[in-house]
VMD Tcl script that draws the C-alpha trace (Angstrom):
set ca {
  {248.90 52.09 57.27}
  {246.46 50.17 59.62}
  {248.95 49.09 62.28}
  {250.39 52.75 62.46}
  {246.89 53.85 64.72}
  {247.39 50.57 66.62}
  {250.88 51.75 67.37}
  {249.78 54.93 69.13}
  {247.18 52.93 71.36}
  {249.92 50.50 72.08}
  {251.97 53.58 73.71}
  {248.88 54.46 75.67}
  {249.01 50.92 76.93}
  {252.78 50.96 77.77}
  {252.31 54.30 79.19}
  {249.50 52.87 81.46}
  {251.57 49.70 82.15}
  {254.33 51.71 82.94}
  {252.70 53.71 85.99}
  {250.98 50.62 87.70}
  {254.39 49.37 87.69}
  {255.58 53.14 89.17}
  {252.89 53.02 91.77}
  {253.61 49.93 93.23}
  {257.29 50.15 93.27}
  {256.23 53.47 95.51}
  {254.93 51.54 98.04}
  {258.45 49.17 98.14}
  {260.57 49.82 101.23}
  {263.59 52.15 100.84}
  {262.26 53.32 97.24}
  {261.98 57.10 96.53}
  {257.84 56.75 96.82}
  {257.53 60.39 95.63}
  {259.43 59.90 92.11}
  {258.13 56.93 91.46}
  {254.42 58.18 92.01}
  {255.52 61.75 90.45}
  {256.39 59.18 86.98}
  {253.82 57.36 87.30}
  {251.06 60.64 87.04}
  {253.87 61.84 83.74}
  {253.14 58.48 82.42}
  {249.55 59.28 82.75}
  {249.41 62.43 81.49}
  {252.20 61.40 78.08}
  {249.26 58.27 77.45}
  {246.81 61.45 76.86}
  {247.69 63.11 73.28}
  {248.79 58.88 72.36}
  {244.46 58.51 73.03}
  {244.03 61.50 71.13}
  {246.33 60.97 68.16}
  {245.40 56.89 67.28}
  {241.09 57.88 66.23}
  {242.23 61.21 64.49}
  {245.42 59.42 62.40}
  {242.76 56.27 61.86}
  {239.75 58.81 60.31}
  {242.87 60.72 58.39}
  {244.43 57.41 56.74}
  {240.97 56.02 55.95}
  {241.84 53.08 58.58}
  {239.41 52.74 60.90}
  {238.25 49.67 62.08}
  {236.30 47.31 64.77}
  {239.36 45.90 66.30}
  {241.12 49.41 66.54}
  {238.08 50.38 68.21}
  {238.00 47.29 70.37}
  {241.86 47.68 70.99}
  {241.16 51.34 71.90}
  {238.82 50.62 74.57}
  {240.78 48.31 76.55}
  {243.32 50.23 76.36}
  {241.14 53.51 77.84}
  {240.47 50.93 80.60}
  {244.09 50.12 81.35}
  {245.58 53.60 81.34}
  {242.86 55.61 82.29}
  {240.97 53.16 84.57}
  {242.95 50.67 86.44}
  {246.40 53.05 86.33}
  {244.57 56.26 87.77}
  {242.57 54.27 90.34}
  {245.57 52.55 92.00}
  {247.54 55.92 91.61}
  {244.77 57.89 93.31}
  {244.75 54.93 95.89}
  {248.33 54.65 97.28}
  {249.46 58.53 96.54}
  {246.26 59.56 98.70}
  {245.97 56.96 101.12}
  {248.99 54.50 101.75}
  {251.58 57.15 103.48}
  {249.25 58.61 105.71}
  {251.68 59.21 108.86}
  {251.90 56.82 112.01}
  {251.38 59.57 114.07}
  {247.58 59.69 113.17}
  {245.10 57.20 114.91}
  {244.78 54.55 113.88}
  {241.27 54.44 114.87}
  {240.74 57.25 112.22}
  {243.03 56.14 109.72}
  {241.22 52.80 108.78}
  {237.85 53.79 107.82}
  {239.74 56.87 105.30}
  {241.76 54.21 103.71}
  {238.53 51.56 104.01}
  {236.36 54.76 102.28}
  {239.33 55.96 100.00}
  {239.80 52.12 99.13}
  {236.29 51.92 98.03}
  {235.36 55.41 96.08}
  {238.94 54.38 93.94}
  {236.58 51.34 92.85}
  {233.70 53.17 91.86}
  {236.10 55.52 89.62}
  {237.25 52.23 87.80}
  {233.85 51.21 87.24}
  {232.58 54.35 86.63}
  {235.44 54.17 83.98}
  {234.69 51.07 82.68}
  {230.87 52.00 82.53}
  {231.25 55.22 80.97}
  {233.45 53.09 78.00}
  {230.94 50.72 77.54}
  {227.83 53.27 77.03}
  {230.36 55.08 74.43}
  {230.65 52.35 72.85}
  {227.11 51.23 72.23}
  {226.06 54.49 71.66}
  {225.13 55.76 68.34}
  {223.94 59.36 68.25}
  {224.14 60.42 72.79}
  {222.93 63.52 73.36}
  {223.47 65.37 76.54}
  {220.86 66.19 78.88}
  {221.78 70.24 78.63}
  {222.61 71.35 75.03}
  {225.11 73.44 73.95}
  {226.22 75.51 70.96}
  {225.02 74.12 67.43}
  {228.84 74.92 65.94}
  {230.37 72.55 68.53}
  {230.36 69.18 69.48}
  {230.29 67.53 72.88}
  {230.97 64.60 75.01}
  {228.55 62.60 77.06}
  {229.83 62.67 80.26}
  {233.33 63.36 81.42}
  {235.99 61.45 79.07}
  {237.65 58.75 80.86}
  {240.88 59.93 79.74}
  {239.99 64.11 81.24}
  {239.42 62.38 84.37}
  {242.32 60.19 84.69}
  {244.23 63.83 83.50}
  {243.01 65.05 86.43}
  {243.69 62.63 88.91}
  {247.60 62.44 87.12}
  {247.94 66.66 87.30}
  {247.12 66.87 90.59}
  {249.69 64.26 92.18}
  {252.43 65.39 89.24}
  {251.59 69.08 91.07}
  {252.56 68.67 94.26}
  {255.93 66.48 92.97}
  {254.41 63.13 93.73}
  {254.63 63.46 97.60}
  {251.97 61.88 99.14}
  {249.23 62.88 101.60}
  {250.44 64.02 104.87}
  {247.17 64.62 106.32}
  {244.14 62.67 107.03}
  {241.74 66.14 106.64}
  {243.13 66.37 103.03}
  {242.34 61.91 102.30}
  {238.81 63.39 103.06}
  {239.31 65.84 99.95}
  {240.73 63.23 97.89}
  {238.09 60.82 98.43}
  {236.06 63.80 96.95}
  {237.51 64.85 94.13}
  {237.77 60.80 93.05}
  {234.35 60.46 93.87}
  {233.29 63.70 91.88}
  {235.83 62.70 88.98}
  {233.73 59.40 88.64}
  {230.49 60.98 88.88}
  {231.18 63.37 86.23}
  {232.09 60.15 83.70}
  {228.60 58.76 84.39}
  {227.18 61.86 84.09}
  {224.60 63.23 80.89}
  {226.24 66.43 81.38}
  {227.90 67.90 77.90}
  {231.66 67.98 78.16}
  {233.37 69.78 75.01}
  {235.22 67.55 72.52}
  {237.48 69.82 70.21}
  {236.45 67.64 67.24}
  {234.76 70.56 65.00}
  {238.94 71.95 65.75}
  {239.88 71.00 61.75}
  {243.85 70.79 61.69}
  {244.07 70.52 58.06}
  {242.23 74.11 57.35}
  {245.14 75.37 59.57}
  {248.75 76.86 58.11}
  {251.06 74.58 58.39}
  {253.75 77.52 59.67}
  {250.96 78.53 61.92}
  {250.64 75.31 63.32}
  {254.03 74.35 64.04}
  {254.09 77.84 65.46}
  {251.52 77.09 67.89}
  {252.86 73.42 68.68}
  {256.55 75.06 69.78}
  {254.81 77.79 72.46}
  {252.57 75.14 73.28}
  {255.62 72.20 74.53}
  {257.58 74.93 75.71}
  {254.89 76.01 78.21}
  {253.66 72.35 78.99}
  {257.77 71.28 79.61}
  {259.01 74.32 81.36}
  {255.46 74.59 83.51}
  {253.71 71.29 83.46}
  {252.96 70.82 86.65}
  {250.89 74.21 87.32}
  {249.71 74.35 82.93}
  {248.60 70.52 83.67}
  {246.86 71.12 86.98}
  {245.01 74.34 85.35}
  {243.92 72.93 82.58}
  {241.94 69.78 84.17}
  {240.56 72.15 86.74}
  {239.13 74.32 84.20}
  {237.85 71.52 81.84}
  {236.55 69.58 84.91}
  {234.43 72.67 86.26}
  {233.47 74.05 82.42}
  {231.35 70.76 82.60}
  {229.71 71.85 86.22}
  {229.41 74.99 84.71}
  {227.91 74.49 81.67}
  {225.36 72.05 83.91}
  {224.13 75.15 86.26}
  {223.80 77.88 83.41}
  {221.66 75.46 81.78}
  {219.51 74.91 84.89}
  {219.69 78.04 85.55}
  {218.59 79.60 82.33}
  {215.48 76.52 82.14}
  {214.10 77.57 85.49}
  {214.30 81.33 84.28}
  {211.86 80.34 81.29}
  {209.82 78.35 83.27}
  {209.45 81.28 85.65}
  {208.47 83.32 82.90}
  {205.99 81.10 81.35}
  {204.23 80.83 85.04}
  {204.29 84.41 85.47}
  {203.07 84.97 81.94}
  {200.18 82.98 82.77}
  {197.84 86.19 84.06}
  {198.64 87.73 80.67}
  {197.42 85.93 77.60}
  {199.79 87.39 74.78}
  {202.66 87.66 77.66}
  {202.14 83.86 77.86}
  {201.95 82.75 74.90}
  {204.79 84.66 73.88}
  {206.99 82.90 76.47}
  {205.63 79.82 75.49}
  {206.53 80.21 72.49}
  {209.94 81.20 72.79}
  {210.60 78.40 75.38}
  {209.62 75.82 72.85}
  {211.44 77.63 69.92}
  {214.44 76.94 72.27}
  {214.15 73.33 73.36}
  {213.81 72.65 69.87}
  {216.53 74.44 68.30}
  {218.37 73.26 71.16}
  {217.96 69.48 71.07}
  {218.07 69.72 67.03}
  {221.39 71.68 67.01}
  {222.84 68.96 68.93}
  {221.85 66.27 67.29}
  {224.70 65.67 65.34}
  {226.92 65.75 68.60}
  {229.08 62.57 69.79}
}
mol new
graphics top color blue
foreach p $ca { graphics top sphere $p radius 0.5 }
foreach p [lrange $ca 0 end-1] q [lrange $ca 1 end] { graphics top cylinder $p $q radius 0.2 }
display resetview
């Protein structure tokens, strides 16, 4: 039972291994650059629910232990670090056309070159704090009932990266205005990993509480939308879980400055004051304290 986690990590590795080897067989003369870069974002996206699957069987079959969490990391770096960064780097950079200076061309690729690094360690950096990490608590709390992430997962923002080239069929960027966009949705993909902004995890979502004809129910729709549609469901779906994160980020903001704003105005009434001062504390404390038990 304790090698059968360490099996699903070991497909997340293959699947990682699998598009580096995708990504630079793109950039071989004569190959079919666009298939090989469309597998290599697939590969990307199948290592996903393989991440998923290895911590929940592991806590199921009472088999967790330090070197499946150790195996489990480097793995997180290989398929979601290194595999992500060199895809982001040749699909967005490495076919931009002759045609284009080449007086503008070299500092995109030099820049594009550059902000793919800081995703890896940004990667790599947002593993590490996970790891050491006993009880992180986001900077903007969120619902007691739910738990939350620290920062973007590693393996949401590799999704991301891997949806957006699978989305467009693997065909590279024709056009050095749209390298500029790339270099900053890499750049805001890293940012968000480093980030102490709350991220939802799903792990309050109890499988076992759930009928097992219900389940399977759900699991059939579910392939049969992500097979027949992938490339629009996958592209969707990190969109919306990258920007619930921004969002989540500015209501908070938002909704602290509004208190604040209240306290100050209260400030020429006593009881109006005190009142708000009240209720603002009542909040931060409920709010840290629900969110204490969150990963």
């Amino acid at each position: 039972m304790f090698i059968l986690p360490s099996l699903f990590t070991a497909a997340g590795i293959g699947a990682g291994f699998f598009a580096i080897l995708q990504t630079v067989e793109a950039l071989t003369p004569g190959a079919d650059a666009a298939q090989r870069l469309d597998w290599a974002a697939l590969a990307i996206c199948l290592a996903i629910p393989f991440d998923a699957l290895d911590g929940r069987i592991a806590r199921m079959t009472n088999t967790t232990s330090e070197f499946g969490k150790e195996l489990d990391s480097l793995a997180d770096a290989i398929t979601f670090g290194v595999a992500p960064a060199l895809l982001a780097l040749v699909w967005g950079f490495r076919f931009l056309p002759e045609t284009v200076s080449p007086e503008l061309v070299r500092p995109i690729v030099e820049i594009g070159s550059f902000v793919c690094f800081l995703y890896l360690l940004c990667g790599v950096s947002r593993l590490a704090r996970f790891n050491i990490s006993n009880d992180p608590q986001p900077q903007n709390p969120g619902r007691h009932d739910r738990k939350y992430f620290v920062g973007m997962p590693i393996p949401a923002a590799a999704g991301l990266i891997a949806a957006t080239v699978h989305c467009v069929y693997g065909i590279p960027i024709p056009y050095w205005w749209l390298s500029i966009l790339w270099i900053g949705m890499v750049g805001l993909a890293g940012f968000l990993m480093v980030s102490t902004w709350r991220f939802w995890s799903g792990k309050e979502i109890n499988l076992a509480r759930t009928q097992p004809f219900q389940l399977l129910a759900l699991m059939a729709i579910g392939a049969f939308v992500l097979i027949r549609f992938s490339r629009g469901v996958l592209f969707t779906i990190a969109l919306v879980y990258m920007f619930s994160g921004i969002w989540a980020r500015a209501a908070y903001s938002w909704s602290r400055r509004r208190r604040q704003r209240s306290v100050r105005q209260g400030t020429d009434s006593p009881a109006l004051g005190s009142r708000a001062a009240e209720s603002s504390a009542q909040w931060d404390e409920t709010g840290t304290a629900k969110d204490r038990n969150s990963p």
